[in-house]
C-alpha positions as protocol buffer text, in pm:
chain_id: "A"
residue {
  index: 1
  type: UNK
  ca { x: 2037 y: -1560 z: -1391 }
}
residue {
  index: 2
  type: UNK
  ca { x: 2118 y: -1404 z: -1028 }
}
residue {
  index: 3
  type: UNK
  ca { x: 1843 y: -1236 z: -846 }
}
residue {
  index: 4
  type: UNK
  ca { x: 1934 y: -949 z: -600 }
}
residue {
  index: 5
  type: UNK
  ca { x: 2045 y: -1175 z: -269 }
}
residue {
  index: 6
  type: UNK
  ca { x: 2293 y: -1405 z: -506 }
}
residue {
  index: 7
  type: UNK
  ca { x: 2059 y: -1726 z: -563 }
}
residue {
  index: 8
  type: UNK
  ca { x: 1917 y: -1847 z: -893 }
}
residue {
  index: 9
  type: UNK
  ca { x: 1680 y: -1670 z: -1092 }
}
residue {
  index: 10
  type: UNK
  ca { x: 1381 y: -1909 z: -1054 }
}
residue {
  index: 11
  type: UNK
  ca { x: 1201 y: -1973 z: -1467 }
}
residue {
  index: 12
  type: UNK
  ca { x: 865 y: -2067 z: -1522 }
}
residue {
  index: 13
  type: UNK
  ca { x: 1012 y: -2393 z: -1699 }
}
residue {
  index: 14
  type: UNK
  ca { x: 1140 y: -2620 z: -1403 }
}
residue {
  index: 15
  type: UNK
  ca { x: 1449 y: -2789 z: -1470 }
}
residue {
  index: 16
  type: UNK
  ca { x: 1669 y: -3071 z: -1266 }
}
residue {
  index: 17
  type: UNK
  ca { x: 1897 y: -2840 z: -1011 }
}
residue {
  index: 18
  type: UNK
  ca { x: 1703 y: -2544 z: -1064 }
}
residue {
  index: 19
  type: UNK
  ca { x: 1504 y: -2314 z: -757 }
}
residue {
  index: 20
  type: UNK
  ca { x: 1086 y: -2385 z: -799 }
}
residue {
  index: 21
  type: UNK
  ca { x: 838 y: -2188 z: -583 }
}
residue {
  index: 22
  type: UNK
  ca { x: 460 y: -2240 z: -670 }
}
residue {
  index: 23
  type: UNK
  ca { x: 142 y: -2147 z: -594 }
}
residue {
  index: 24
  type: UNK
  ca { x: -22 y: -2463 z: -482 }
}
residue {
  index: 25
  type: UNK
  ca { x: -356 y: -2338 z: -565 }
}
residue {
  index: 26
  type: UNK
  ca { x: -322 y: -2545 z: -943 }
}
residue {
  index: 27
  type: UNK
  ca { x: -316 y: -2902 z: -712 }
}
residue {
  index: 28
  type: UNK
  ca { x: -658 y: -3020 z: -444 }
}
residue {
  index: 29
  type: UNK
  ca { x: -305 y: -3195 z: -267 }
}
residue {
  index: 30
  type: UNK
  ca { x: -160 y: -2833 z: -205 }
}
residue {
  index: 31
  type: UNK
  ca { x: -463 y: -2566 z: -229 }
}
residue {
  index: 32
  type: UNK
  ca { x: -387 y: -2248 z: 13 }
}
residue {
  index: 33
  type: UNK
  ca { x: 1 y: -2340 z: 32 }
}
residue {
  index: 34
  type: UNK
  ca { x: 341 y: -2198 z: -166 }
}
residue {
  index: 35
  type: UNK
  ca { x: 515 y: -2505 z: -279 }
}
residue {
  index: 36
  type: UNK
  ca { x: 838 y: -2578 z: -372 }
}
residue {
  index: 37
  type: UNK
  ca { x: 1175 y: -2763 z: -388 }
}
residue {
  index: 38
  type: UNK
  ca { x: 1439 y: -2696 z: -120 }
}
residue {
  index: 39
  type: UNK
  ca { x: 1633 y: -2457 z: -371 }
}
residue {
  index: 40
  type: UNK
  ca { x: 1266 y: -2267 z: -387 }
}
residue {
  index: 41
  type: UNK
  ca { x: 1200 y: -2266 z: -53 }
}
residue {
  index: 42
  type: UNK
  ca { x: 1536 y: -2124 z: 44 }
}
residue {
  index: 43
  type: UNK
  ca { x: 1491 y: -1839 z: -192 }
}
residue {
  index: 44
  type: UNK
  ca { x: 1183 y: -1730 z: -53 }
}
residue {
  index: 45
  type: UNK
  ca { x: 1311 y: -1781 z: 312 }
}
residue {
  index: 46
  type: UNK
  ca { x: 1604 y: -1546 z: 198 }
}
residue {
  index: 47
  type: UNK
  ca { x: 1366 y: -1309 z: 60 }
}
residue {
  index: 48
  type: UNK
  ca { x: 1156 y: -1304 z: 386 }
}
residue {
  index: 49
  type: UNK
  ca { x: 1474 y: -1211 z: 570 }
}
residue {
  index: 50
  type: UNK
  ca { x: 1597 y: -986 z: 317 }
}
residue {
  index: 51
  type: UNK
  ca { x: 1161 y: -798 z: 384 }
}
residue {
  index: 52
  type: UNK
  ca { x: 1168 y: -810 z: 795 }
}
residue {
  index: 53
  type: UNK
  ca { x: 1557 y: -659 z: 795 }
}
residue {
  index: 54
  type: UNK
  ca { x: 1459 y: -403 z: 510 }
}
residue {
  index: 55
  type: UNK
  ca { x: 1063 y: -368 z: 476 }
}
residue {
  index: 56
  type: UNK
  ca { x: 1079 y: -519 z: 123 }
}
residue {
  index: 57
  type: UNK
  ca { x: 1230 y: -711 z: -151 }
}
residue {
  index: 58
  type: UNK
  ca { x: 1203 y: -735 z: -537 }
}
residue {
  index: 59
  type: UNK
  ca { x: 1356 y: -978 z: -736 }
}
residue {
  index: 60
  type: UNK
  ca { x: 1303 y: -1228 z: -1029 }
}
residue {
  index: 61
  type: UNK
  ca { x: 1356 y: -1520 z: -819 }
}
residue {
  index: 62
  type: UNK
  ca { x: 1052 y: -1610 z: -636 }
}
residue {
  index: 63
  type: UNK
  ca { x: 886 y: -1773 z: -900 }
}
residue {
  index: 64
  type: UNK
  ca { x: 542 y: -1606 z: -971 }
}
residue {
  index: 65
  type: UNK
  ca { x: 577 y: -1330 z: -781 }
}
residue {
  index: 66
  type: UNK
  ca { x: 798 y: -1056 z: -759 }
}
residue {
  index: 67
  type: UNK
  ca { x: 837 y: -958 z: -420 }
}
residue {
  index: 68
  type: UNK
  ca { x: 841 y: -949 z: -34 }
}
residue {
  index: 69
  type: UNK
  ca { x: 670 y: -709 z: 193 }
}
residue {
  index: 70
  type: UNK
  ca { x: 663 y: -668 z: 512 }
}
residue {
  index: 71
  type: UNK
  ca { x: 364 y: -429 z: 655 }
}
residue {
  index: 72
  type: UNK
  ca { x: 215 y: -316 z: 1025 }
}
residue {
  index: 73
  type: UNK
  ca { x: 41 y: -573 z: 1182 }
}
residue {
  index: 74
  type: UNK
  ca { x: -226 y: -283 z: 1173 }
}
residue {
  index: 75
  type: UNK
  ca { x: -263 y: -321 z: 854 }
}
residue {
  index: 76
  type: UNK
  ca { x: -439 y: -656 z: 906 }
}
residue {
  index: 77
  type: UNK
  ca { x: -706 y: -529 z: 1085 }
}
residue {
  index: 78
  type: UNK
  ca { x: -817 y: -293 z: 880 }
}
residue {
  index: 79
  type: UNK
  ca { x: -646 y: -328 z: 511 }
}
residue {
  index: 80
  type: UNK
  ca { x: -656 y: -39 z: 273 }
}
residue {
  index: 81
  type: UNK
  ca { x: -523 y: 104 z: -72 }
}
residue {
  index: 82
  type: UNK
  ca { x: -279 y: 347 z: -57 }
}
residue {
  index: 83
  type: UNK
  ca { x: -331 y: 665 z: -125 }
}
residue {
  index: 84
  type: UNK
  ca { x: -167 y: 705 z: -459 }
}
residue {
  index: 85
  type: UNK
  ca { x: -421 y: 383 z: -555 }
}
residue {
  index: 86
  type: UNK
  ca { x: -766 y: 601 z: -430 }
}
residue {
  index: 87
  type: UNK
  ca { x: -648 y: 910 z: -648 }
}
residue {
  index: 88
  type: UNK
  ca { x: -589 y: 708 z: -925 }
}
residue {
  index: 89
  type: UNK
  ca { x: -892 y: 557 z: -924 }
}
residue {
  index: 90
  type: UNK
  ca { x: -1061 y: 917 z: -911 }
}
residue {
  index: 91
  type: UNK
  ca { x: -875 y: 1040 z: -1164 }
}
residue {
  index: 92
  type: UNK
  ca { x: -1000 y: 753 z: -1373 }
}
residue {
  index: 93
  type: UNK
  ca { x: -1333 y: 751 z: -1301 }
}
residue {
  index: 94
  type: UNK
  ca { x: -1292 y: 1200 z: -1382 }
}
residue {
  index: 95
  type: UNK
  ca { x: -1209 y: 1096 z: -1683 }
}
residue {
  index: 96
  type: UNK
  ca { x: -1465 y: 867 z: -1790 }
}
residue {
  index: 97
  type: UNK
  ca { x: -1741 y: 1081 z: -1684 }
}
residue {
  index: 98
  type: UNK
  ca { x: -1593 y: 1383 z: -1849 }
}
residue {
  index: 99
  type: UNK
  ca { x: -1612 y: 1110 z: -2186 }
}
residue {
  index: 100
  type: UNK
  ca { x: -1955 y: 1020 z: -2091 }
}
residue {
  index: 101
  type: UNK
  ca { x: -2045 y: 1385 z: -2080 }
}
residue {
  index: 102
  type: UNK
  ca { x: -1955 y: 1430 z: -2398 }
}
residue {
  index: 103
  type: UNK
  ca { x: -2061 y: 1160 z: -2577 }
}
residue {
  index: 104
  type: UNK
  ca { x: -2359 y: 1288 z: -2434 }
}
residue {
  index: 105
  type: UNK
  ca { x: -2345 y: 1644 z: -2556 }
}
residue {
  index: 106
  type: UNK
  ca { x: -2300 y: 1479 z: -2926 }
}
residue {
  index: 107
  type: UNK
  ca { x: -2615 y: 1282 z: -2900 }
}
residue {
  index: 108
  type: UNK
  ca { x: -2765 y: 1601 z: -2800 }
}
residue {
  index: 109
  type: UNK
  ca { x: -2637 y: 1807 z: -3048 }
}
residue {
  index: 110
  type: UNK
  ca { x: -2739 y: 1532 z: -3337 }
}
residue {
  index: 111
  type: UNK
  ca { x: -3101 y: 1528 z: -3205 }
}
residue {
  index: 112
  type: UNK
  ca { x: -3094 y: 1872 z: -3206 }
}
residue {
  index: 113
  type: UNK
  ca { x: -2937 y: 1912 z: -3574 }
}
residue {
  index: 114
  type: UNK
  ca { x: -3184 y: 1621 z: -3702 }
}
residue {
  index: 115
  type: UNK
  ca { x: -3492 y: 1775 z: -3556 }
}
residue {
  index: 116
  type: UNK
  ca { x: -3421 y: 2102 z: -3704 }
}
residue {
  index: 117
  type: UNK
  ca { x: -3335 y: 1964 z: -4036 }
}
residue {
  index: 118
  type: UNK
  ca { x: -3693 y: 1804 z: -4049 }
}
């Protein structure tokens, strides 16, 4: 398979002649580092390009991951979710209080129903 800049599609079964790009993490010998063959390593180099000259890239050829971005150094200093991620995550938590409300008003009613019934 081709990925979007023309290279090798890079499987998680590594193969003689085939791109490999790792997370070293798995291996003490190459904790905190991507690791890979040449073919690997000039994928992701391509990729890198292909972020700085456009701002990202996507493709099925970078091994574990799926992409490239590049962002504002800014970013760095003070790292946040985008916006679309915080109103998510309110609309989420919305919707599990409105569930815990109620389950709430059902417990209530049952007490209610089973003390009268008594």
């Amino acid at each position: 398979m081709t990925g979007a800049l023309g290279y090798r599609s890079l499987g998680s079964s590594v193969s003689e002649g085939e791109a490999n790009l790792r997370d070293g993490g798995e291996w003490a010998d190459h904790e905190d580092c991507i690791i890979g063959d040449e073919a690997g390593l000039r994928s992701l180099k391509r990729a890198c390009e292909a972020a700085i000259s456009h701002g990202q890239y996507f493709g099925n050829d970078l091994g574990e991951w799926v992409g490239v971005k590049k962002l504002d150094s800014a970013w760095f200093r003070a790292p946040v979710d985008s916006t679309l991620t915080r109103v998510g995550s309110a609309a989420i938590a919305f919707v599990l209080l409105a569930v815990l409300g109620l389950a709430a008003v059902g417990l209530f009613s049952i007490a209610a129903w089973l003390s009268s019934a008594a």
